[in-house]
DOPA-540177 format. One record per residue (C-alpha): residue in one letter; residue number from 0; x, y, z. Coordinates in steps of 0.05 Angstrom, whole numbers. Example, Ala and Ser with C-alpha at 12.3 -4.5 7.8 and 13.67 -1.06 7.14 Angstrom:
2
res n x y z
a 0 246 -90 156
s 1 273 -21 143
END
This chain:
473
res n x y z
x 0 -639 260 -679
x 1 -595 231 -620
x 2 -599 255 -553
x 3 -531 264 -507
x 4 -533 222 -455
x 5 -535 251 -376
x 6 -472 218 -361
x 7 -439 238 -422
x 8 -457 309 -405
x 9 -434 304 -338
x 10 -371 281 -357
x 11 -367 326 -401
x 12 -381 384 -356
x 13 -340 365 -302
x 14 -273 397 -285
x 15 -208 375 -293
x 16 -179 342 -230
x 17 -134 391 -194
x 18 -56 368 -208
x 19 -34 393 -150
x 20 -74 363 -108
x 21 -35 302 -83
x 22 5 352 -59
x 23 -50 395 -26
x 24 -74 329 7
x 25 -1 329 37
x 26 1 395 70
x 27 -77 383 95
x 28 -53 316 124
x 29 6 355 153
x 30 -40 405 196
x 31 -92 344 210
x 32 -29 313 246
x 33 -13 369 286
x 34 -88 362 310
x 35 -82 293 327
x 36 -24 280 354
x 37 -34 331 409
x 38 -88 292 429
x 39 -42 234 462
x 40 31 269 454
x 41 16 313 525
x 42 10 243 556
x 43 79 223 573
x 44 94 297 582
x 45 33 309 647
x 46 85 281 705
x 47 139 338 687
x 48 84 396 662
x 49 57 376 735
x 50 124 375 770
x 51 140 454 737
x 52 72 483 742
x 53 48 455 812
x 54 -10 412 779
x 55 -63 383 824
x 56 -99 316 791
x 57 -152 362 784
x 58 -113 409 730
x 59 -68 348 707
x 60 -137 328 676
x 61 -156 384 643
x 62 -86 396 606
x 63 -116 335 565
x 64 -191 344 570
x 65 -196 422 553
x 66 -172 408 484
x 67 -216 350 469
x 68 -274 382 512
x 69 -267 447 455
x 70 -243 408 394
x 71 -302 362 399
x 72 -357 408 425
x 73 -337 469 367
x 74 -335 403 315
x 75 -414 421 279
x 76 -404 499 279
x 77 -335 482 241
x 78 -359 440 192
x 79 -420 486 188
x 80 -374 547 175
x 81 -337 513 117
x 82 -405 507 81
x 83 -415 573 89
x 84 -354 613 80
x 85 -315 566 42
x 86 -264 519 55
x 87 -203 560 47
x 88 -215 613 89
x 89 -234 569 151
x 90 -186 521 143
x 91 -132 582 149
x 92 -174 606 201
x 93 -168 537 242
x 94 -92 535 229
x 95 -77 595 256
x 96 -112 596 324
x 97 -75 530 330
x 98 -12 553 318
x 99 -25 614 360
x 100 -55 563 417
x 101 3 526 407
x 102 58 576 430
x 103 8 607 481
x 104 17 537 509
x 105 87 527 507
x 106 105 589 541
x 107 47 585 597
x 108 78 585 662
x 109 13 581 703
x 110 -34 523 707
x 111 -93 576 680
x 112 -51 597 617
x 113 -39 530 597
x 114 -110 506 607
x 115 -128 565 571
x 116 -83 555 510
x 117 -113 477 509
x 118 -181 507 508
x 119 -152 565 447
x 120 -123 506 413
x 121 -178 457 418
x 122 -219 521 379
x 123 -185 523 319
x 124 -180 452 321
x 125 -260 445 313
x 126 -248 495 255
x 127 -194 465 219
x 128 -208 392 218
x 129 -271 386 186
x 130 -258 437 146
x 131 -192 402 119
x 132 -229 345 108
x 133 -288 366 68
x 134 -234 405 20
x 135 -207 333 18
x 136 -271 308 0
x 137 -280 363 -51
x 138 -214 348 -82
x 139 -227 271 -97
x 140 -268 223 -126
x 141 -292 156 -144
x 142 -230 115 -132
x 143 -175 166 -120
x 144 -216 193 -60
x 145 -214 122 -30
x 146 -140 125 -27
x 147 -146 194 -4
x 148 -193 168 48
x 149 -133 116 68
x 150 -84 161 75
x 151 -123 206 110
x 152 -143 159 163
x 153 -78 129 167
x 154 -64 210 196
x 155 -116 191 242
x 156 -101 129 275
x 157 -28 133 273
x 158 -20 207 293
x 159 -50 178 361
x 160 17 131 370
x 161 58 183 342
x 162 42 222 389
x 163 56 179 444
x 164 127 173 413
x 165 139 253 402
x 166 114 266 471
x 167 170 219 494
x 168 221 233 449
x 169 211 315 464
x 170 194 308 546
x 171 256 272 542
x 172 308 313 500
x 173 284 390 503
x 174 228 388 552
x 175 152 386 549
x 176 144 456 530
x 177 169 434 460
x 178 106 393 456
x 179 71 442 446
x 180 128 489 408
x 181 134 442 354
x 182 74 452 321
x 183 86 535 313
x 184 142 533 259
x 185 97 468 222
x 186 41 516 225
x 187 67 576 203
x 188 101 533 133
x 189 30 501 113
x 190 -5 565 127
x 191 44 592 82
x 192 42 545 37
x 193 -38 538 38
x 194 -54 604 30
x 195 -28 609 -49
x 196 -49 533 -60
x 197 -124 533 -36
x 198 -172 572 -85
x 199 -201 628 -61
x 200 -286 614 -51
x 201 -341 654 -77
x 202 -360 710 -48
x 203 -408 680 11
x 204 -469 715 68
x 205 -449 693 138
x 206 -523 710 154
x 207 -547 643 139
x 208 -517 615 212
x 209 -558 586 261
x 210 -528 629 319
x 211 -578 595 365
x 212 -569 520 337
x 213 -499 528 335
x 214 -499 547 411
x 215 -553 491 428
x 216 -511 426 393
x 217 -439 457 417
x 218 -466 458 496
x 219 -497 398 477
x 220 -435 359 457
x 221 -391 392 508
x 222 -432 374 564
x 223 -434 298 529
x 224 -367 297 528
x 225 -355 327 602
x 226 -395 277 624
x 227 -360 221 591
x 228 -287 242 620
x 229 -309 260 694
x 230 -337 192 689
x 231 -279 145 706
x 232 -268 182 767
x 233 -344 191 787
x 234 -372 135 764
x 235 -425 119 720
x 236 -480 113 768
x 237 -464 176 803
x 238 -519 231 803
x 239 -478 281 772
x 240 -449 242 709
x 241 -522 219 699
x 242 -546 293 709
x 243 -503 312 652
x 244 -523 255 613
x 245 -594 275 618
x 246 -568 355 609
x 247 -538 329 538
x 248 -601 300 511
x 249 -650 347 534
x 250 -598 403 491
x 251 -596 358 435
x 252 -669 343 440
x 253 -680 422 442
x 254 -626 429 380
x 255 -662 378 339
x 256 -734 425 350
x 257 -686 488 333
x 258 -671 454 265
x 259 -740 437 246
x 260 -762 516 259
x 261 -706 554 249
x 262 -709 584 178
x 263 -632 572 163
x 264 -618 506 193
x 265 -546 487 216
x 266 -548 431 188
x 267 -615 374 153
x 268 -628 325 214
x 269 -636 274 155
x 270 -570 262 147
x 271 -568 227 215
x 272 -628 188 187
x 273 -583 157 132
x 274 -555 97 147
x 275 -483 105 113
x 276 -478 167 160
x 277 -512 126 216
x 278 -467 67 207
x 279 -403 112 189
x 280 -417 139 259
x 281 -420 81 297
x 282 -359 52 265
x 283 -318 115 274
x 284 -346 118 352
x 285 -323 39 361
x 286 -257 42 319
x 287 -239 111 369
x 288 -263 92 436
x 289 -219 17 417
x 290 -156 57 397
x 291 -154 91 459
x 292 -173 43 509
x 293 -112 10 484
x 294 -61 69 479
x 295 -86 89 553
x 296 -68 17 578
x 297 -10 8 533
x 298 15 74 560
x 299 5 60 638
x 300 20 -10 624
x 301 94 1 598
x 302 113 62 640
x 303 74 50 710
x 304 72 -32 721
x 305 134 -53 668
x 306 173 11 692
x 307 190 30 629
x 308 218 103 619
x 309 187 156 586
x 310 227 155 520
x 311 226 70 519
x 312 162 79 526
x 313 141 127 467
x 314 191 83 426
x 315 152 20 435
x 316 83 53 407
x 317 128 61 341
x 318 117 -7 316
x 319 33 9 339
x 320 42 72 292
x 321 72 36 238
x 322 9 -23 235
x 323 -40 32 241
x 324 -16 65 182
x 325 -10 -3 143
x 326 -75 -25 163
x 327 -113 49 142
x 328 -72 40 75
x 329 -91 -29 57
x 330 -162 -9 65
x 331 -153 55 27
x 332 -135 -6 -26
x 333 -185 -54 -13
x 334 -252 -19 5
x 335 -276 -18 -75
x 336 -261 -91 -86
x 337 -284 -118 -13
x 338 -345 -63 4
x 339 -348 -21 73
x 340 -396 -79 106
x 341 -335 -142 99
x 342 -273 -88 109
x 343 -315 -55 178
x 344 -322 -130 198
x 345 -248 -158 181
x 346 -226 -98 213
x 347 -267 -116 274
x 348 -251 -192 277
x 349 -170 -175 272
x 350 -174 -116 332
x 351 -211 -167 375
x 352 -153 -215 361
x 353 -91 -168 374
x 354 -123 -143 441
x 355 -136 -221 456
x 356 -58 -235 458
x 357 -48 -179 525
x 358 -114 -206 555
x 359 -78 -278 554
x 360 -14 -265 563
x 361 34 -211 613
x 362 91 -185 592
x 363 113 -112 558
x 364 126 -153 495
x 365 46 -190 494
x 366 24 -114 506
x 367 61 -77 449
x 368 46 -147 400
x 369 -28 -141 422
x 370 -46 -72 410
x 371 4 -69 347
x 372 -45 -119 325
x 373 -107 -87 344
x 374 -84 -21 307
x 375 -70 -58 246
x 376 -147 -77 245
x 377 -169 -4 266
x 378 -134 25 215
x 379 -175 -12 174
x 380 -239 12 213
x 381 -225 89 206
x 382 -221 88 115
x 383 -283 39 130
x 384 -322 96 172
x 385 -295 149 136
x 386 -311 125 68
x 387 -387 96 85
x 388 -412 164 132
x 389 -374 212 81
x 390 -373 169 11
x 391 -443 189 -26
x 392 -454 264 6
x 393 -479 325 -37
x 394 -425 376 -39
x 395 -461 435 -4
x 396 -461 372 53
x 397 -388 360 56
x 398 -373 414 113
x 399 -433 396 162
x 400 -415 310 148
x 401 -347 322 161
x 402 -359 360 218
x 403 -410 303 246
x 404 -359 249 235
x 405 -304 280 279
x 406 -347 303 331
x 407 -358 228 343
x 408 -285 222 338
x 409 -276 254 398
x 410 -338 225 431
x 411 -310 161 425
x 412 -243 183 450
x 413 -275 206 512
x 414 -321 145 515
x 415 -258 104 512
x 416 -215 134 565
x 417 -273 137 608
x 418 -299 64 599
x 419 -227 36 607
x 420 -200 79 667
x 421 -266 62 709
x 422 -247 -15 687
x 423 -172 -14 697
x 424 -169 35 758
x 425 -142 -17 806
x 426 -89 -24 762
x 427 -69 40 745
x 428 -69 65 826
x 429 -35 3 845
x 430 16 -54 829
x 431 -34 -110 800
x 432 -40 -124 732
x 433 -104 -157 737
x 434 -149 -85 711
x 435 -109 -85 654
x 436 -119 -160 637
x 437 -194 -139 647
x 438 -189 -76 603
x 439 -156 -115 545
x 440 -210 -167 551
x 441 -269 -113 550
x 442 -234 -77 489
x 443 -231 -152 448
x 444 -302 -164 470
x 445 -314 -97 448
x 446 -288 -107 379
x 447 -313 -185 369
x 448 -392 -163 381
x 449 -372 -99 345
x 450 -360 -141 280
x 451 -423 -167 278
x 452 -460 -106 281
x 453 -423 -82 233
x 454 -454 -142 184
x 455 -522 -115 196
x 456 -516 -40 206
x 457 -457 -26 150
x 458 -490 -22 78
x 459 -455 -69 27
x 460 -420 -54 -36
x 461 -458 1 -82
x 462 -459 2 -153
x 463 -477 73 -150
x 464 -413 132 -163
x 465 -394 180 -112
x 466 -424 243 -131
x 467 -382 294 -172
x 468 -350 354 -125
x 469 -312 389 -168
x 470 -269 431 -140
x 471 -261 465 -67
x 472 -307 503 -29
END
């Protein structure tokens, strides 16, 4: 008598990939791009929401850092939430609040009301990202997530310049209000849409939150991050950006003792203990903090020392959309034959060379070559990180992992802007070019010692298969 074979059982066993989901992968990119481009598409728009609205610096700020103060504080009790209620409904959930956030926004006529709809929208941000992602995740497999993984970080990277473009094309044409309008009629289609496409989850206890975990690792990532934006006008080595430094790890310190007692967990500490997840992190954190360093000098490069206009100037970051997009979709294509450890390191070694060519040479054209060049390689970095922290997760994980990879999204985006505005500030308050020649250099440094981490820390190619996740959450 002959015995079945485990992996003849499991194929067996396992469901039929969804047709539709291609398709379902569109309209979850969709939303994802809503979320990312209003990261950098307020940024050509701050002068005139300023000029209407009486904005101090102070406010001018927060128009930017309320939304990634909430989107990547929120991140954990998102992801956590998608465990435990199910993809669908918090995905939904997310896209809604957004879309809500989004119009609250565009109609605010008070610097409070539009602070307030950054913070509203920054909220169902937290919710719908990781949540969109781990229904990715749940969706795909073995190869075909891969290219999923490419196309989704090619959302990623070159939603950033898109936004830079949109922000100028709209501040320019309608107005900035319509930065934020543009995303209520998207929204309401893929919620739509999404509502009769995603399955509808098993019927699930909310009483298995960590109320009091939750609380701990969202003020502890929110104070992180505060820290990290009020630092490039502070300074590092002033008391109160170290204060909150300290404040951050003493809450996550305190979070990581919740987890060990707390009966329900929010999430297993162990998975920071792996070192995909580890080295998925650090690669997401470098790849982020790189991508905006560069649109932050490209940005005040082109429309504050070349004198470029608002509209030339979100034209120009098309071509630096474009090579982030190619470079996130030749790695969806090459990860399985090269490994995460060589693709993480190429990706490296070619970002360190594209912001060389600014840090050389001046000129508007050196600038938009150089960090078209650098985005081609980071492209490359974000299906790397992506597909190393999130590639070999249990499904009951997916939620909580995605969650932990795009809270250091946004930790690197603040860690970026921070890091490069502190080095670059002569620059940006005056005529010399000499801070950005010094902030290109820093972010090729950055990159070149970055690679060779990456050859020790990133694991190499695995034999092993992506475990099955049948179907959504």
């Amino acid at each position: 008598m002959t015995s079945t074979p485990a992996s003849a059982a499991t194929e067996t066993t396992s469901p039929a990939p969804d047709p539709r989901r291609w398709s379902t992968l569109a309209l979850l990119g969709i939303a994802q791009l809503m979320l990312i481009v209003d990261v950098t598409v307020v940024a050509i728009a701050l002068p005139h929401m300023g000029a209407d609205l009486g904005l101090d610096r102070e406010a001018t700020t927060w128009v930017v850092s309320a939304y990634t103060l909430a989107f990547g504080g929120l991140m954990l009790l998102g992801g956590r939430a998608a465990d435990i209620l199910g993809t669908r409904a918090v995905v939904l959930t997310g896209l809604g609040v957004f879309t809500g956030a989004s119009l609250v926004s565009g109609l605010a006529e008070t610097p409070e009301l539009l602070i307030g709809g950054r913070v509203a929208q920054g909220l169902g941000a937290a919710l719908l990202s990781p949540a969109a992602l781990a229904a990715v995740l749940h969706l795909f497999e073995g190869e075909e997530r891969n290219r999923a993984m490419g196309i989704w970080s090619a959302l990623g990277g070159g939603g950033a310049a898109l936004g830079v473009l949109l922000g100028g094309v709209l501040t320019a044409g309608p107005g900035w209000p319509w930065v934020f309008f543009v995303n209520v009629p998207i929204g309401i289609v893929v919620t739509v849409v999404l509502t009769r496409r995603l399955p509808r989850a098993a019927t699930r206890s909310a009483s298995g939150v960590d109320v009091l975990g939750a609380a701990l690792v969202t003020a502890a990532t929110g104070t992180g991050i505060y820290a990290l934006i009020g630092a490039g006008d502070r300074g590092w080595t002033d008391g109160t950006t170290l204060l909150l430094l300290a404040g951050s790890v003493v809450l996550y310190l305190l979070f990581g003792l919740r987890q060990r007692t707390a009966r329900t967990p929010l999430m297993d500490l162990g998975l920071l203990a792996r070192r995909p997840v580890a080295s998925g992190t650090f690669l997401i954190v470098s790849a982020t903090a790189l991508m905006v360093a560069g649109f932050f000098l490209g940005t005040f490069y082109l429309q504050h020392h070349a004198g470029k206009g608002a509209l030339l100037t979100g034209v120009l970051f098309l071509p630096i959309a474009i090579a982030t997009m190619a470079g996130a979709t030749a790695g969806g294509h090459l990860i399985a034959r090269t490994g995460a450890r060589v693709l993480a390191a190429s990706g490296f070694v070619v970002a360190a060379l594209g912001f060389s060519v600014p840090a050389l040479l001046d000129g508007a054209t050196a600038v938009v070559v150089g960090i078209a060049g650098g985005a081609l390689g980071l492209g490359v970095l974000f299906v790397a990180a992506s597909a190393t922290a999130l590639g070999m997760i249990a499904p009951h994980e997916a939620g909580i992992a995605s969650g932990i990879v795009s809270t250091f999204h946004e930790f690197g985006a603040s860690l970026g802007a921070a890091v490069i505005s502190s080095v670059a500030a002569a620059s940006i308050a005056g005529s010399t070019a000499a801070g950005f020649t010094d902030g290109f250099t820093l972010a090729a440094a950055v990159a070149a010692t970055a690679a060779l981490v990456s050859l020790v820390l990133v694991p190499g190619r695995t034999t092993g298969s992506v475990p099955h996740t049948g179907g959504l959450h």
